[in-house]
mmCIF entry with sequence, helices, sheets and N, C-alpha, C, O atoms, coordinates in Angstrom:
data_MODEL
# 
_entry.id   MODEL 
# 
_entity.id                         1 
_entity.type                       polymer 
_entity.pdbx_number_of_molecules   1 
# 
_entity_poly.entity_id                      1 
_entity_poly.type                           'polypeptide(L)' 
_entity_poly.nstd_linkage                   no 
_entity_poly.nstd_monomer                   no 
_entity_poly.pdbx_seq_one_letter_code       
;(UNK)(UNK)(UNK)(UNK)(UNK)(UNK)(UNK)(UNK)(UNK)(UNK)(UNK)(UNK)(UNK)(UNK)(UNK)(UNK)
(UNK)(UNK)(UNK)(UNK)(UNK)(UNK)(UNK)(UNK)(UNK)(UNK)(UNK)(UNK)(UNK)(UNK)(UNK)(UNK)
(UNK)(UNK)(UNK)(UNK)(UNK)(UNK)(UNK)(UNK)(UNK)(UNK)(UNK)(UNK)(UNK)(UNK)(UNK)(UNK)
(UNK)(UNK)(UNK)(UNK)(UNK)(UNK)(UNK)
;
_entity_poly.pdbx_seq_one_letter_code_can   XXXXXXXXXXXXXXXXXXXXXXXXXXXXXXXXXXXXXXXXXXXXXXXXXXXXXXX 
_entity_poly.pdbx_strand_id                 A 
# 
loop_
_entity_poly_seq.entity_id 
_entity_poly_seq.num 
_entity_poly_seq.mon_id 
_entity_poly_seq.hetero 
1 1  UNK n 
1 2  UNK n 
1 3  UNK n 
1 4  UNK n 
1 5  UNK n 
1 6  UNK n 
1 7  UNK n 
1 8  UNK n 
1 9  UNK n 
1 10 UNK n 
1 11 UNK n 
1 12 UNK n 
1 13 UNK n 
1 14 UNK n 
1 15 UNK n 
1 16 UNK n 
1 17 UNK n 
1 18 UNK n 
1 19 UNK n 
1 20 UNK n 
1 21 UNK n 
1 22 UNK n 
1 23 UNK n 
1 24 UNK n 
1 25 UNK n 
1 26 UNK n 
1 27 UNK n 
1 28 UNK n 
1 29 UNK n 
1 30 UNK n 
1 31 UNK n 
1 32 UNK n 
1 33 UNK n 
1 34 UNK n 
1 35 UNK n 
1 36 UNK n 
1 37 UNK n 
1 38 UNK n 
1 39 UNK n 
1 40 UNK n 
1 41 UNK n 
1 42 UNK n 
1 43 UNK n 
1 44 UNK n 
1 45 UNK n 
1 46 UNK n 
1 47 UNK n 
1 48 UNK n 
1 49 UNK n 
1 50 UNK n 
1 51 UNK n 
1 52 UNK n 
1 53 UNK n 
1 54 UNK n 
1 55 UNK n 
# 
_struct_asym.id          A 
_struct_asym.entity_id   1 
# 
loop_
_struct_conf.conf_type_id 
_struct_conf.id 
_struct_conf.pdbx_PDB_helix_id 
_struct_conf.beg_label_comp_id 
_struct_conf.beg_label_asym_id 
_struct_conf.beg_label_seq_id 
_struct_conf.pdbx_beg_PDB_ins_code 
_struct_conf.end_label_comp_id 
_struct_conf.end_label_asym_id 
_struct_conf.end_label_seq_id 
_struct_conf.pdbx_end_PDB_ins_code 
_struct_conf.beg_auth_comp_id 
_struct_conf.beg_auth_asym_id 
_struct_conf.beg_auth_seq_id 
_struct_conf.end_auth_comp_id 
_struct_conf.end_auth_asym_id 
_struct_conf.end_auth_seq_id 
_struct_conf.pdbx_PDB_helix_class 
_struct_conf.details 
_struct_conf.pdbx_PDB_helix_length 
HELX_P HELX_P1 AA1 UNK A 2  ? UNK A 9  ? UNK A 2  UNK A 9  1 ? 8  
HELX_P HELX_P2 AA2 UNK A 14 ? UNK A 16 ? UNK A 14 UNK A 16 5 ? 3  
HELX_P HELX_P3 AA3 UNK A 35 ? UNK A 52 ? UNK A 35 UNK A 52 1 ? 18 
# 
_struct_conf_type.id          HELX_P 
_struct_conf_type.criteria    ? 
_struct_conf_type.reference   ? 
# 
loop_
_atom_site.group_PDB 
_atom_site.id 
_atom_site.type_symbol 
_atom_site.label_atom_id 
_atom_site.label_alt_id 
_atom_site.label_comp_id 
_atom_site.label_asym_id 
_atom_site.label_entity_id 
_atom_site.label_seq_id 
_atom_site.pdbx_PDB_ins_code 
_atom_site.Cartn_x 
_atom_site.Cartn_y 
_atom_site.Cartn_z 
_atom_site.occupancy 
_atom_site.B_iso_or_equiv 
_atom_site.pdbx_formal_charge 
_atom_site.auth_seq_id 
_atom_site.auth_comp_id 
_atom_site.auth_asym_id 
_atom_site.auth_atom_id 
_atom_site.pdbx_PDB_model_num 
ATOM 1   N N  . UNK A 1 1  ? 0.816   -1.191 0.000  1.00 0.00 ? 1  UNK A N  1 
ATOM 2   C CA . UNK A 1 1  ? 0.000   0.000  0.000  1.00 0.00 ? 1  UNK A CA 1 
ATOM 3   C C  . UNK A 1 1  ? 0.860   1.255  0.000  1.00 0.00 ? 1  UNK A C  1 
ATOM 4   O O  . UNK A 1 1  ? 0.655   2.254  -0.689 1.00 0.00 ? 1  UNK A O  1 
ATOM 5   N N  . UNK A 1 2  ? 1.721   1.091  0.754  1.00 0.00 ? 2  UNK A N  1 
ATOM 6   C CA . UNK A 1 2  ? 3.146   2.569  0.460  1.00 0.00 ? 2  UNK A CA 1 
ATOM 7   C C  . UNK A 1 2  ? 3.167   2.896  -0.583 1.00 0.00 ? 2  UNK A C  1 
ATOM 8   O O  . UNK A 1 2  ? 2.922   3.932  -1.200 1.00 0.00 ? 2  UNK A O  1 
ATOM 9   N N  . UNK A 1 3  ? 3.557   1.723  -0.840 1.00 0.00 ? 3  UNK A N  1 
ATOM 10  C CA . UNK A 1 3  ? 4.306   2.054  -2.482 1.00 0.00 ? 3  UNK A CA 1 
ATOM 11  C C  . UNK A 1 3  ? 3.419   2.458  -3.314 1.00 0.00 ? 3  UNK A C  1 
ATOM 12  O O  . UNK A 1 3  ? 3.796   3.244  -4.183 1.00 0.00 ? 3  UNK A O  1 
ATOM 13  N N  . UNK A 1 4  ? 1.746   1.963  -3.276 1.00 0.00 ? 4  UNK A N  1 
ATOM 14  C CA . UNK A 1 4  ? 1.105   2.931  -4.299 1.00 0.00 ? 4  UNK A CA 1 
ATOM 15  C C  . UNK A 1 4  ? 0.991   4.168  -3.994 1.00 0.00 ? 4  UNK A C  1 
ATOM 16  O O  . UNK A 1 4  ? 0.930   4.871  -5.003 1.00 0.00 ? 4  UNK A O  1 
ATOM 17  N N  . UNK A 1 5  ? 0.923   4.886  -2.764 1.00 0.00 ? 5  UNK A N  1 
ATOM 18  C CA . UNK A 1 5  ? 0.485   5.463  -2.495 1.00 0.00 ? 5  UNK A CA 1 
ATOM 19  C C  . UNK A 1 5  ? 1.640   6.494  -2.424 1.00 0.00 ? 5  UNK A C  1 
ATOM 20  O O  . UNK A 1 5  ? 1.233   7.607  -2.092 1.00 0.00 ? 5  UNK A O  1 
ATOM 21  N N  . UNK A 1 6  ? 3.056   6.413  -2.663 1.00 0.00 ? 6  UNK A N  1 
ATOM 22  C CA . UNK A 1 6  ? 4.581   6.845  -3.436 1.00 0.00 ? 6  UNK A CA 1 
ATOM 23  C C  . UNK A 1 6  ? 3.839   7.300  -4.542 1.00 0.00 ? 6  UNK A C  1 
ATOM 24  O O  . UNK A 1 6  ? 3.640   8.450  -4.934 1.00 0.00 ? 6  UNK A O  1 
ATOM 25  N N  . UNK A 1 7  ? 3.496   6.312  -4.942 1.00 0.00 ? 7  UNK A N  1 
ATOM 26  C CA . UNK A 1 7  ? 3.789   6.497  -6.416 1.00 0.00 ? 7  UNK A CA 1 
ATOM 27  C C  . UNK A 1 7  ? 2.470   8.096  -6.770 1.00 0.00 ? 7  UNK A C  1 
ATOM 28  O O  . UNK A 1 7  ? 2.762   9.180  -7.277 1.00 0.00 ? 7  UNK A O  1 
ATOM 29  N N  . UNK A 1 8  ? 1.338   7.707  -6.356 1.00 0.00 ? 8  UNK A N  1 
ATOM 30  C CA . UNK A 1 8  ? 0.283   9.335  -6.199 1.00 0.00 ? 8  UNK A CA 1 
ATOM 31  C C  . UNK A 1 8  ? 1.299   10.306 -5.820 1.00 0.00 ? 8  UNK A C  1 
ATOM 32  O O  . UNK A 1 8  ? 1.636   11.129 -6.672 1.00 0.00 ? 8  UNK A O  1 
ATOM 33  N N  . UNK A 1 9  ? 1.740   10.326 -4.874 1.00 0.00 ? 9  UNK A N  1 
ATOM 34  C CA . UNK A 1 9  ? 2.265   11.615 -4.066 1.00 0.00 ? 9  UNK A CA 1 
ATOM 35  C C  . UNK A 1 9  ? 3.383   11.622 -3.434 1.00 0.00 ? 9  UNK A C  1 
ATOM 36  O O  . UNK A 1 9  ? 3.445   11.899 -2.237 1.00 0.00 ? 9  UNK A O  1 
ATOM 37  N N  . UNK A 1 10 ? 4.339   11.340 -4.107 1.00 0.00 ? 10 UNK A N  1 
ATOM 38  C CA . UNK A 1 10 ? 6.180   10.742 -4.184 1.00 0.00 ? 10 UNK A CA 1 
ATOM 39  C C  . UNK A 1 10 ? 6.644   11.427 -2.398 1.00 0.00 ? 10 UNK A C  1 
ATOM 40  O O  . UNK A 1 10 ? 7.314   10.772 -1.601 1.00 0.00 ? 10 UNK A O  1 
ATOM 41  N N  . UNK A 1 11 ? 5.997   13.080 -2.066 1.00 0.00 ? 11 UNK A N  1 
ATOM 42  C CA . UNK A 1 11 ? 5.931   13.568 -1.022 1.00 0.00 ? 11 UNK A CA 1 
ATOM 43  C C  . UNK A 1 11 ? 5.400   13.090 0.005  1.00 0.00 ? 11 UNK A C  1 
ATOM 44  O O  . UNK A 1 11 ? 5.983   13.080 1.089  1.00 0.00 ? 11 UNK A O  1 
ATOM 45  N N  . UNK A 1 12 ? 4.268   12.642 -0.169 1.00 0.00 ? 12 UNK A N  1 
ATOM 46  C CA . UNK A 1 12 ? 3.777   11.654 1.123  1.00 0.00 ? 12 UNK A CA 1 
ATOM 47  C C  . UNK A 1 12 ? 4.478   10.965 1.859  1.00 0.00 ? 12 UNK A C  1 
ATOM 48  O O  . UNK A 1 12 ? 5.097   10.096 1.244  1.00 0.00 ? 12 UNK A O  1 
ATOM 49  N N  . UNK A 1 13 ? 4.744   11.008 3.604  1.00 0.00 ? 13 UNK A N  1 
ATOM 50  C CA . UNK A 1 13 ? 5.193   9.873  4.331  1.00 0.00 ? 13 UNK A CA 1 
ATOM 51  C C  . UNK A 1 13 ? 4.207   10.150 5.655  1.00 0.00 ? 13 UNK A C  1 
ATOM 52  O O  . UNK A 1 13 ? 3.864   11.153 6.281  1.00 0.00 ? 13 UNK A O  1 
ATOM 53  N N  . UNK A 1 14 ? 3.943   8.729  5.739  1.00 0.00 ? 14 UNK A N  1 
ATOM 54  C CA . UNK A 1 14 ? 2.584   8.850  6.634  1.00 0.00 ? 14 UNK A CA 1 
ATOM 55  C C  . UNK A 1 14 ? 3.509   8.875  7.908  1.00 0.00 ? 14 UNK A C  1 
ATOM 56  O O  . UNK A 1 14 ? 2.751   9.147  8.839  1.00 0.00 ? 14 UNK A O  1 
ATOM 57  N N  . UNK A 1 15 ? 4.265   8.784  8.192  1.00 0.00 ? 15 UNK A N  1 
ATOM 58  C CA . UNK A 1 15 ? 5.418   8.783  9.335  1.00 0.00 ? 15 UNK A CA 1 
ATOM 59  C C  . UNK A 1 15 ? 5.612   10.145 9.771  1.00 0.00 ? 15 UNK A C  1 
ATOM 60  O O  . UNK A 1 15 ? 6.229   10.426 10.798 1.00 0.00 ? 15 UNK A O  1 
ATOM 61  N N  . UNK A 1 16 ? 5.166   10.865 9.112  1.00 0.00 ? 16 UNK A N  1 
ATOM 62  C CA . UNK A 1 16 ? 5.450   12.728 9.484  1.00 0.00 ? 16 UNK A CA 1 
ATOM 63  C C  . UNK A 1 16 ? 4.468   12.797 9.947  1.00 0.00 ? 16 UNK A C  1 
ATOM 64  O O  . UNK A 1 16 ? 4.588   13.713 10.760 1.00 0.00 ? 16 UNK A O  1 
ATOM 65  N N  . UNK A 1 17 ? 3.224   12.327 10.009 1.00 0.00 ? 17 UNK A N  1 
ATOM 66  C CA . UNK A 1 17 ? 1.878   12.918 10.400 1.00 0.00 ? 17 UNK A CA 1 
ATOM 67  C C  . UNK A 1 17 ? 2.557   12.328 12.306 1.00 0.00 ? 17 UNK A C  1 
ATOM 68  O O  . UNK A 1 17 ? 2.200   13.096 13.199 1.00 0.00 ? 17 UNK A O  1 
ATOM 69  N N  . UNK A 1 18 ? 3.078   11.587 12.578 1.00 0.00 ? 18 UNK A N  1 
ATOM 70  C CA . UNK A 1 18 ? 3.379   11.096 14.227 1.00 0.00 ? 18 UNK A CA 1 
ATOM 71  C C  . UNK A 1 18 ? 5.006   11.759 14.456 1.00 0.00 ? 18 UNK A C  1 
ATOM 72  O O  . UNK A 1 18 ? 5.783   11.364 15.326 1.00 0.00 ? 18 UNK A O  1 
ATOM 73  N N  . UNK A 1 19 ? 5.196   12.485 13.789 1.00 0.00 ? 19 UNK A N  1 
ATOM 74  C CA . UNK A 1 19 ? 6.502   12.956 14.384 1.00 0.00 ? 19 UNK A CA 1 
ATOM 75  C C  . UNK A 1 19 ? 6.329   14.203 15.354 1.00 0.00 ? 19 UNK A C  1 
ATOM 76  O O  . UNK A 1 19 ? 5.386   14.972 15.537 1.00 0.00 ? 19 UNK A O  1 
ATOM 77  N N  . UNK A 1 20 ? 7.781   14.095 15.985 1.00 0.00 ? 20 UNK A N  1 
ATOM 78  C CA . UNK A 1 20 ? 7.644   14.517 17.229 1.00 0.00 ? 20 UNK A CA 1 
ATOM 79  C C  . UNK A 1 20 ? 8.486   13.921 18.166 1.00 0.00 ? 20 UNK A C  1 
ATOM 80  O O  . UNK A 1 20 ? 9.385   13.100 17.981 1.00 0.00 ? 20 UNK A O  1 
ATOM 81  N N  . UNK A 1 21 ? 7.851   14.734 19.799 1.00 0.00 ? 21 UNK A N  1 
ATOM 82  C CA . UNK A 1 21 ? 8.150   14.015 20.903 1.00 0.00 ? 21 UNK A CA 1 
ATOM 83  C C  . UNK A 1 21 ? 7.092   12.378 21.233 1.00 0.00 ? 21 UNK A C  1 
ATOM 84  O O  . UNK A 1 21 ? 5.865   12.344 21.333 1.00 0.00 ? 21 UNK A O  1 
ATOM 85  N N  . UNK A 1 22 ? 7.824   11.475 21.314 1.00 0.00 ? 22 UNK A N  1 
ATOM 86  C CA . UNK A 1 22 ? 6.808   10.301 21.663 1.00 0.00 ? 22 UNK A CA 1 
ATOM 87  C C  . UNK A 1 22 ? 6.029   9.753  20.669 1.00 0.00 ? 22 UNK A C  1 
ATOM 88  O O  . UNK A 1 22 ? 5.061   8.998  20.762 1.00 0.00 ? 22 UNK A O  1 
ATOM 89  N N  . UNK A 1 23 ? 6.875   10.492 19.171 1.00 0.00 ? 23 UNK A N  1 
ATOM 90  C CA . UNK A 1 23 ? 6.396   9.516  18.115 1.00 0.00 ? 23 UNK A CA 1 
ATOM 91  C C  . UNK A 1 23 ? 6.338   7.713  18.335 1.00 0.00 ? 23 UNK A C  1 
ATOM 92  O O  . UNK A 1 23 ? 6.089   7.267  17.215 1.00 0.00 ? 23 UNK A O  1 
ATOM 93  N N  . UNK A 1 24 ? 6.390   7.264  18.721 1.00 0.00 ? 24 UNK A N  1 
ATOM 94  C CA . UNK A 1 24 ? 6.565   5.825  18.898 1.00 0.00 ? 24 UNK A CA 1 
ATOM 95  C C  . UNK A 1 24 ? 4.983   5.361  19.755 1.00 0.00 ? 24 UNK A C  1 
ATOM 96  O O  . UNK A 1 24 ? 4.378   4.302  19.585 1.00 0.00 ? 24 UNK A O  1 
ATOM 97  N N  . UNK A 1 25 ? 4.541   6.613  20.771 1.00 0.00 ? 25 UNK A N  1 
ATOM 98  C CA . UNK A 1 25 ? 3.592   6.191  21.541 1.00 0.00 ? 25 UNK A CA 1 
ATOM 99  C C  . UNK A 1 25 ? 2.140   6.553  20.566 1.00 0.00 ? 25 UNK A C  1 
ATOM 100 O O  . UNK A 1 25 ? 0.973   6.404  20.927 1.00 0.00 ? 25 UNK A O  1 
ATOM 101 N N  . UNK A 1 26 ? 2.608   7.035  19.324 1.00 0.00 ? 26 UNK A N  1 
ATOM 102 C CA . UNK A 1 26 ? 1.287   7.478  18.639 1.00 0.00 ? 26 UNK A CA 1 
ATOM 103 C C  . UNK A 1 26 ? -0.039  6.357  17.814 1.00 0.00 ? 26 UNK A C  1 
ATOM 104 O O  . UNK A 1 26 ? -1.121  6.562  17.263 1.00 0.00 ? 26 UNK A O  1 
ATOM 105 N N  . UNK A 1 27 ? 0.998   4.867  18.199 1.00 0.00 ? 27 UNK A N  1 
ATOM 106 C CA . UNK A 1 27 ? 0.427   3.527  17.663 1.00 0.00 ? 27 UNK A CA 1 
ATOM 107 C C  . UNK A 1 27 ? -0.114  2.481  18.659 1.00 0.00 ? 27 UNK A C  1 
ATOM 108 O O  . UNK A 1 27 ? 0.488   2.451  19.732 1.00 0.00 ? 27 UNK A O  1 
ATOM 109 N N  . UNK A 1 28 ? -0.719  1.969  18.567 1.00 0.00 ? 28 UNK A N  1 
ATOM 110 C CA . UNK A 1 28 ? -1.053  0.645  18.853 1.00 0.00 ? 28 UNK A CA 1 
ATOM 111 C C  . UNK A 1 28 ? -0.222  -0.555 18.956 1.00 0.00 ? 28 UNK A C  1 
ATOM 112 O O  . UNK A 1 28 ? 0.284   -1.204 19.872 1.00 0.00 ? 28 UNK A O  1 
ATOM 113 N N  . UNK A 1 29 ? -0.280  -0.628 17.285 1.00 0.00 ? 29 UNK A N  1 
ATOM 114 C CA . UNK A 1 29 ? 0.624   -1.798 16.736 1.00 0.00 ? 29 UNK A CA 1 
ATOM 115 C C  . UNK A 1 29 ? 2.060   -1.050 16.370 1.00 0.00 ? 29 UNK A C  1 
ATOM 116 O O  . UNK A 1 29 ? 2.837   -1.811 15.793 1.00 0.00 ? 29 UNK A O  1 
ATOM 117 N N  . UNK A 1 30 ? 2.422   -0.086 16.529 1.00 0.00 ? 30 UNK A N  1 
ATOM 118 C CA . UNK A 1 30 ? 3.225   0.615  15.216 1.00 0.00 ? 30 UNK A CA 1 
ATOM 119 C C  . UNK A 1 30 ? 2.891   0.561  13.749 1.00 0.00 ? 30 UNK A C  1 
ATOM 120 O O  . UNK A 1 30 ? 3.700   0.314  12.855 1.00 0.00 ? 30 UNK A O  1 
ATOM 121 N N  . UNK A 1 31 ? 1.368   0.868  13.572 1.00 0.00 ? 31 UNK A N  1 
ATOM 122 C CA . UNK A 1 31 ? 0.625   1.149  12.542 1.00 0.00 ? 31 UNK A CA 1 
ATOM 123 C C  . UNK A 1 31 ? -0.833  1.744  12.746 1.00 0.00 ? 31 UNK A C  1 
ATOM 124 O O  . UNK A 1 31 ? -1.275  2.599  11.979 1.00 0.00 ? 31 UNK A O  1 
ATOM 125 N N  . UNK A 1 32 ? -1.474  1.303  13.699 1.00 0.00 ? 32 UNK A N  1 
ATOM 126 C CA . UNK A 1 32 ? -3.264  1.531  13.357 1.00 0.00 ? 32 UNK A CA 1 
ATOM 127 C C  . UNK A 1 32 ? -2.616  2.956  14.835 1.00 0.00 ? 32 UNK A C  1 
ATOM 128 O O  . UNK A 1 32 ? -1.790  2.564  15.659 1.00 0.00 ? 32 UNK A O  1 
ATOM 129 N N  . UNK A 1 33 ? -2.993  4.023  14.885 1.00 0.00 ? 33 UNK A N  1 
ATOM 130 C CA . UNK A 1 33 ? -2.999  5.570  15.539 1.00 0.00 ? 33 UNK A CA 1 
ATOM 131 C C  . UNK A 1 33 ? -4.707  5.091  16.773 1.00 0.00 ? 33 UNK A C  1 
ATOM 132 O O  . UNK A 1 33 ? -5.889  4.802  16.590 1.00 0.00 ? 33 UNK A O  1 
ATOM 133 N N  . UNK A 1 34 ? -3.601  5.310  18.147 1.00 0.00 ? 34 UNK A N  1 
ATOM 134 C CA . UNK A 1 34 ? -4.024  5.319  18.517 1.00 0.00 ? 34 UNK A CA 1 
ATOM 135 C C  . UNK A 1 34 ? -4.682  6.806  19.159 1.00 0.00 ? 34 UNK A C  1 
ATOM 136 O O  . UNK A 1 34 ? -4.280  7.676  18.386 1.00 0.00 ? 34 UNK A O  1 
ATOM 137 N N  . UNK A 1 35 ? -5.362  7.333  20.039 1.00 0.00 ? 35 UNK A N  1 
ATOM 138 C CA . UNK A 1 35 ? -6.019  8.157  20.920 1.00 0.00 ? 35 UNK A CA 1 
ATOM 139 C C  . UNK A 1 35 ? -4.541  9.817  20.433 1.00 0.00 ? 35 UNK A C  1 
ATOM 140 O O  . UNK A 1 35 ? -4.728  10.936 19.956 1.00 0.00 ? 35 UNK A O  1 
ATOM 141 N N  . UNK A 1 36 ? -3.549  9.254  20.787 1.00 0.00 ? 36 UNK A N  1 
ATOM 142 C CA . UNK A 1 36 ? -2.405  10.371 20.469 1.00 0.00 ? 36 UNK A CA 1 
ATOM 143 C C  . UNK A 1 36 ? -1.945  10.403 19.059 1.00 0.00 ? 36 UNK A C  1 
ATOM 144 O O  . UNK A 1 36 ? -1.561  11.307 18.318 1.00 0.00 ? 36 UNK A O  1 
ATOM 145 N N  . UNK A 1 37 ? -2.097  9.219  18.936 1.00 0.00 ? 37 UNK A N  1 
ATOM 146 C CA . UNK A 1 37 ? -2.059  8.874  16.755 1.00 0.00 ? 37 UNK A CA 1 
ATOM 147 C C  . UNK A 1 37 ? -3.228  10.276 16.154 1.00 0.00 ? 37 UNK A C  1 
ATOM 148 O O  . UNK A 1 37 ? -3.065  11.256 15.427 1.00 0.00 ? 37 UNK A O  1 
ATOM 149 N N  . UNK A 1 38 ? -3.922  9.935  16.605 1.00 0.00 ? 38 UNK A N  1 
ATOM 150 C CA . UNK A 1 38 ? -5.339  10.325 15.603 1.00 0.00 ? 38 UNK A CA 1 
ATOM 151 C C  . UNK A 1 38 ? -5.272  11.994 15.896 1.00 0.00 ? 38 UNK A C  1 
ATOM 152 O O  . UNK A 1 38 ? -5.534  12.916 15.123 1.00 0.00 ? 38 UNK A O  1 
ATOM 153 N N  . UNK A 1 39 ? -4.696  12.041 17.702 1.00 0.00 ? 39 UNK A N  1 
ATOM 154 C CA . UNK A 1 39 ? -4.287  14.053 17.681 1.00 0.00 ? 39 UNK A CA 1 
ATOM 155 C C  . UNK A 1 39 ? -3.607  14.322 16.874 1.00 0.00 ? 39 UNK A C  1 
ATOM 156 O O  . UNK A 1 39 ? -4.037  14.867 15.858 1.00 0.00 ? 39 UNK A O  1 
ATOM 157 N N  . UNK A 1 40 ? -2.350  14.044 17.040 1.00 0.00 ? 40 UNK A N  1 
ATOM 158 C CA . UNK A 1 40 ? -1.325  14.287 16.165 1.00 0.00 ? 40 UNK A CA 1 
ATOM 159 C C  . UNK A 1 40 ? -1.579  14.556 14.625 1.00 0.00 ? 40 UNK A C  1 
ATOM 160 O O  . UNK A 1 40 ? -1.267  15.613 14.076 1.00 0.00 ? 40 UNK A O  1 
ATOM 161 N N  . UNK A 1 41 ? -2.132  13.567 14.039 1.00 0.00 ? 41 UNK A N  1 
ATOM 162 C CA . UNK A 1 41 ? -3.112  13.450 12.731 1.00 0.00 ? 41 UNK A CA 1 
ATOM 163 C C  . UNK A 1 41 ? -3.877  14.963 12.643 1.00 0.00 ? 41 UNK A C  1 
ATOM 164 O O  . UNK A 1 41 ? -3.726  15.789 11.742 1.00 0.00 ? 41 UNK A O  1 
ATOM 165 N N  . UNK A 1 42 ? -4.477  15.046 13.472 1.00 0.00 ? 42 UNK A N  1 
ATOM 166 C CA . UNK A 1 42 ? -5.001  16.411 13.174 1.00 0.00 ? 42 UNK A CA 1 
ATOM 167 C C  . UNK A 1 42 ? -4.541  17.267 13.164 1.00 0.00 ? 42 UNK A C  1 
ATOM 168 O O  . UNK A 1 42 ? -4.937  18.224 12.499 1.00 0.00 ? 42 UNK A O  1 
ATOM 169 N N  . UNK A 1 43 ? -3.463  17.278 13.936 1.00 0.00 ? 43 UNK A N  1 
ATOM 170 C CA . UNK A 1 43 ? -2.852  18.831 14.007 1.00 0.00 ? 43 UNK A CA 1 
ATOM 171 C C  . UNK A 1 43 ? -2.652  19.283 12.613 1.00 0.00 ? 43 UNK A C  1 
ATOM 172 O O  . UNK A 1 43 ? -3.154  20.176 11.930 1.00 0.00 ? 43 UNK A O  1 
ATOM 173 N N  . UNK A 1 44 ? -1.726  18.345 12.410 1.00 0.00 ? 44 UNK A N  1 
ATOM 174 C CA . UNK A 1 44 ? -1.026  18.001 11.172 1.00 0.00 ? 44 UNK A CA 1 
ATOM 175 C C  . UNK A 1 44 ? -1.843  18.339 9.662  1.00 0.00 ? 44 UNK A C  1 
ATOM 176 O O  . UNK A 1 44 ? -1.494  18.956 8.655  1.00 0.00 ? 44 UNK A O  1 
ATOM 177 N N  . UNK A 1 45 ? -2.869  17.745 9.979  1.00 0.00 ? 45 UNK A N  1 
ATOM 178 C CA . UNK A 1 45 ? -3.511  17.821 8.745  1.00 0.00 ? 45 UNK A CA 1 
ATOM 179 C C  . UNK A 1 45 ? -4.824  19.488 8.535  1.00 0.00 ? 45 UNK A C  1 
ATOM 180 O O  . UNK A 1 45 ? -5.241  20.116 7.561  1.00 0.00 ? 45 UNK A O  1 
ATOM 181 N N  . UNK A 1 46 ? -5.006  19.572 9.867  1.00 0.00 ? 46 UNK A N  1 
ATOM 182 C CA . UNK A 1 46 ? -5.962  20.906 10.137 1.00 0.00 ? 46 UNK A CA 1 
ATOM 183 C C  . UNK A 1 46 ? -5.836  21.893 9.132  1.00 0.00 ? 46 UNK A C  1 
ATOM 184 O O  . UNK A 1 46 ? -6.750  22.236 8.382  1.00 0.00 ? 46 UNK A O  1 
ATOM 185 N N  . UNK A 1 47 ? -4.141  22.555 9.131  1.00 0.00 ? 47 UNK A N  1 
ATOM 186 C CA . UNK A 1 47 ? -3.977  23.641 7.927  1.00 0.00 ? 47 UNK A CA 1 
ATOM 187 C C  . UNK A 1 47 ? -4.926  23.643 6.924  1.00 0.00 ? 47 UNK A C  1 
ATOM 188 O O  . UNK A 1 47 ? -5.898  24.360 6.685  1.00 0.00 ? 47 UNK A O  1 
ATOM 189 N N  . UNK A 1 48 ? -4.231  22.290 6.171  1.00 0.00 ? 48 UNK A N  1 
ATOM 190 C CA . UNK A 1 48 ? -4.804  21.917 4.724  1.00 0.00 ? 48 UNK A CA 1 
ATOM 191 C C  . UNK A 1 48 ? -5.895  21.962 4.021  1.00 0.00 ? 48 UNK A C  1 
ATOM 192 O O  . UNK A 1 48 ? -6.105  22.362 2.876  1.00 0.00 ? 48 UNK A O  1 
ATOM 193 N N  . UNK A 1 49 ? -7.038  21.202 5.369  1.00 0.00 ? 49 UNK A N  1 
ATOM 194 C CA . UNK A 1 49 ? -8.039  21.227 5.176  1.00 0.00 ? 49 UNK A CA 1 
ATOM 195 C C  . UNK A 1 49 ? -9.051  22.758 5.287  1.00 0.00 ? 49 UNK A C  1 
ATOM 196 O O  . UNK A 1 49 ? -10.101 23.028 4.704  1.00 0.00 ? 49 UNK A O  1 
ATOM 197 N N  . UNK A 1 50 ? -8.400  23.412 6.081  1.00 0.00 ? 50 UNK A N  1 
ATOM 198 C CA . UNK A 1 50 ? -8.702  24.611 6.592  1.00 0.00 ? 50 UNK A CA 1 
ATOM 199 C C  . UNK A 1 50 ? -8.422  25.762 4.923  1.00 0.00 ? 50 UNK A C  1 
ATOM 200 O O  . UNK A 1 50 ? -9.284  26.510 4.463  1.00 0.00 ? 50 UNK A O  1 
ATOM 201 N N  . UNK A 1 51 ? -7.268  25.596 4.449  1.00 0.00 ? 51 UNK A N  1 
ATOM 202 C CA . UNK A 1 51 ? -7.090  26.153 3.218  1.00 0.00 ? 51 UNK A CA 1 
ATOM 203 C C  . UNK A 1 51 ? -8.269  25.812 2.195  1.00 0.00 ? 51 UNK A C  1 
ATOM 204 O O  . UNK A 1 51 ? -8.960  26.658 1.627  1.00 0.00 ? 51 UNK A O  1 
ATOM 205 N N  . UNK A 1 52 ? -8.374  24.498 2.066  1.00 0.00 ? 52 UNK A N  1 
ATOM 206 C CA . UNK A 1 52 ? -9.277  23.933 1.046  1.00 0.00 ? 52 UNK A CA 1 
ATOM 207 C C  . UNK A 1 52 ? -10.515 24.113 1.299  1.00 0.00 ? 52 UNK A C  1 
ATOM 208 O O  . UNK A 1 52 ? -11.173 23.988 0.266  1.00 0.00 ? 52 UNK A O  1 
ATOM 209 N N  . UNK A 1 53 ? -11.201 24.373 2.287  1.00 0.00 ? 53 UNK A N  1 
ATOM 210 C CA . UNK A 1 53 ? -12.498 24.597 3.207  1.00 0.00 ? 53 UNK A CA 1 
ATOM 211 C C  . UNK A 1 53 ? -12.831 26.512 3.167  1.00 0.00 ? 53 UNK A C  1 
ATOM 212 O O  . UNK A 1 53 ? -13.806 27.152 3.560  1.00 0.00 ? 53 UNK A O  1 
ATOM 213 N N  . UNK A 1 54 ? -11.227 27.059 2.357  1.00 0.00 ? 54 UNK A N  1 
ATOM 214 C CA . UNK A 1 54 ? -11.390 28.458 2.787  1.00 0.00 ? 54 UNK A CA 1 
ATOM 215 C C  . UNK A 1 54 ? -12.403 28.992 4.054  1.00 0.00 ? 54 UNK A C  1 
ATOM 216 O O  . UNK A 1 54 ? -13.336 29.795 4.054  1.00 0.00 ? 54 UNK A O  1 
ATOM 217 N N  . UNK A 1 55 ? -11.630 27.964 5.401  1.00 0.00 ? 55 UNK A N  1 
ATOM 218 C CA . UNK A 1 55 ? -11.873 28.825 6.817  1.00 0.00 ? 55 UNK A CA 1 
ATOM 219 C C  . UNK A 1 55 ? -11.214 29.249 7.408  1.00 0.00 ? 55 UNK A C  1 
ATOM 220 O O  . UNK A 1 55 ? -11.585 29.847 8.418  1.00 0.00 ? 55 UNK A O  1 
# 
């Protein structure tokens, strides 16, 4: 699934959306985002959507 998902958006690394302090505690498994996964996720992604939403 990476790799297709490279290949859309060569920029994409889903690993930046949990970086940080205590990146490691942002998983479950070290994949499915847990409770601090899914904050982090937002922070992260808020801008973007906020641009595209023009709010």
């Amino acid at each position: 699934m990476s790799q297709r998902i490279q290949k859309l958006d060569p920029n994409f690394r889903a690993a930046a959306l949990f970086d940080g302090p205590f990146a490691r505690d942002c998983t479950v498994d070290g994949c499915h985002p847990n409770d601090l996964g899914f904050s982090r996720m937002a922070l992260k992604i808020t801008p973007a959507i906020s641009r595209v939403l023009n709010l």
